[in-house]
N, C-alpha and C positions, 0 to 999 in steps of 0.2 A: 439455519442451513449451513451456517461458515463455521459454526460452533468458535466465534470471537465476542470480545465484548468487546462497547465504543465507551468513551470517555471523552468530555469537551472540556478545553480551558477557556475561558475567558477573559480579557482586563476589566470589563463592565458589573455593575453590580445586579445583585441575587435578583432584586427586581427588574434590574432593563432585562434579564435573561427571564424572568418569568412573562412578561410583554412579549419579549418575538417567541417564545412557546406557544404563546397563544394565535400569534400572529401565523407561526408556521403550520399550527395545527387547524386553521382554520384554511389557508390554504392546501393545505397537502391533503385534503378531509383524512385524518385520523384525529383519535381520540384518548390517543395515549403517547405524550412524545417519548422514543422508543432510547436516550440515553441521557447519563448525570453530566451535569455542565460546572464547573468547579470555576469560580467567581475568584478571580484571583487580581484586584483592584489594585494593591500595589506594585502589580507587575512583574514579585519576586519568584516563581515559578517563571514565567516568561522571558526574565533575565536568564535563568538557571538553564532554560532549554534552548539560550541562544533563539528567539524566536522574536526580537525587537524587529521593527523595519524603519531604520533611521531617517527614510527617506521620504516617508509618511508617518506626519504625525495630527494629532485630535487639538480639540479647541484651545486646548489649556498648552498645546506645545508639547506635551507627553507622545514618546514613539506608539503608531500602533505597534498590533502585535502582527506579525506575519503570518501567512495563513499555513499550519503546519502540519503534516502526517506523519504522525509515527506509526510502527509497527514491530509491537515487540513479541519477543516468539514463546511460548511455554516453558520454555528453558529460561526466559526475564532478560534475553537478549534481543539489543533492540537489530532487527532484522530491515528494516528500511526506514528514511528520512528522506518526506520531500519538505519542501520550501518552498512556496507561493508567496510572490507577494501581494502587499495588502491589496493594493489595487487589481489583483487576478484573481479568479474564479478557481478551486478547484475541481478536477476532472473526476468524478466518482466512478464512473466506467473504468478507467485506470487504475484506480486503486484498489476495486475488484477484481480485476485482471491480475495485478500484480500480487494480490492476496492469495488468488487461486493457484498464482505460481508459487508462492511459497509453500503452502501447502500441498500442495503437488510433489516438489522437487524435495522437501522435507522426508522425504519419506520412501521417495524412488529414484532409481541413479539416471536421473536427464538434468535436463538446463532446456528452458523455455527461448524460442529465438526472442528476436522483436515484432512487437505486433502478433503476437502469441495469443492465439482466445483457447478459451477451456474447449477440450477436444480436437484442436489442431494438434499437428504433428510437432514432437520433442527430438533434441538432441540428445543424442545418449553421452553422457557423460564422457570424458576421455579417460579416465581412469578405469574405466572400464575396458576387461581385457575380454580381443576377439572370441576367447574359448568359453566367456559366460555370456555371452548374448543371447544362444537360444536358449538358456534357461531363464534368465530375464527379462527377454522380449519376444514371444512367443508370436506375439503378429510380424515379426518380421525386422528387420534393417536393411535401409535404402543409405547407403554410402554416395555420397555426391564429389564428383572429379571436379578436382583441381589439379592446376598447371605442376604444381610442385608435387604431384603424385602422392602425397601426404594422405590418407585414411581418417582424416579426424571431422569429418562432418557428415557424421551417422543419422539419419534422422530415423522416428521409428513412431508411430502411432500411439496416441497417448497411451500411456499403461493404465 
């Protein structure tokens, strides 16, 4: 549907990641876990991506690894970094959200506010000049007042 692919790092090895595959696929009922998990035990990817969390570490004393999100764009730039640590969960509703916004904004001239769902109203970009709006934004632009009489917070229907 996102036209993306996933990719998982691990510190743990091939087999503890083939265990909780089985474990997840049995809770989640599918029957095919849906991306590759790359077993990277001595940590040197993990080093490389900044993604130790010194703060939490496993039996032997070894740092876990932080719970990370990347997001690199078609171009092979990476376009977002988050950072959880070990001890927190991350939020996948968010990171679809935030995916939808890259792909959105990639492509069209807004900026997504916060708390932005797919289908909410965008901001038109400010580089964007008043005399290409209605070719651009055909449903319209709602400009919101501010005290400093400024024009730069256009919002307009997703495109």
């Amino acid at each position: 549907k996102r036209n993306c692919k996933l990719i998982a790092l691990s510190c743990d090895s091939v087999d503890s990641h083939l265990g909780w595959i089985t474990d997840i696929k049995a809770t989640a009922s599918v029957d095919k876990f849906p991306y590759p998990i790359i077993a990277d035990e001595k940590r040197e990817l993990a080093v490389k991506f900044g993604m130790l969390d010194p703060d939490e570490v496993d039996k032997a004393g070894l740092p876990l690894t932080a719970r990370c999100v990347f997001i690199v764009g078609p171009d092979k730039k990476l376009k977002l970094s988050i950072l959880y640590p070990a001890t927190t969960g991350r939020n996948f509703d968010e990171i679809i959200r935030v995916l939808d916004s890259l792909q959105l904004t990639a492509t069209k001239k807004v900026a997504t506010p916060a708390d932005w769902k797919a289908g909410g109203d965008c901001m038109v970009l400010p580089s964007v000049k008043a005399e290409d709006i209605p070719a651009l934004f055909p449903k319209g632009v709602t400009i919101k007042e501010v005290p400093s009489g400024k024009q730069y917070l256009r919002y307009t229907p997703q495109p």
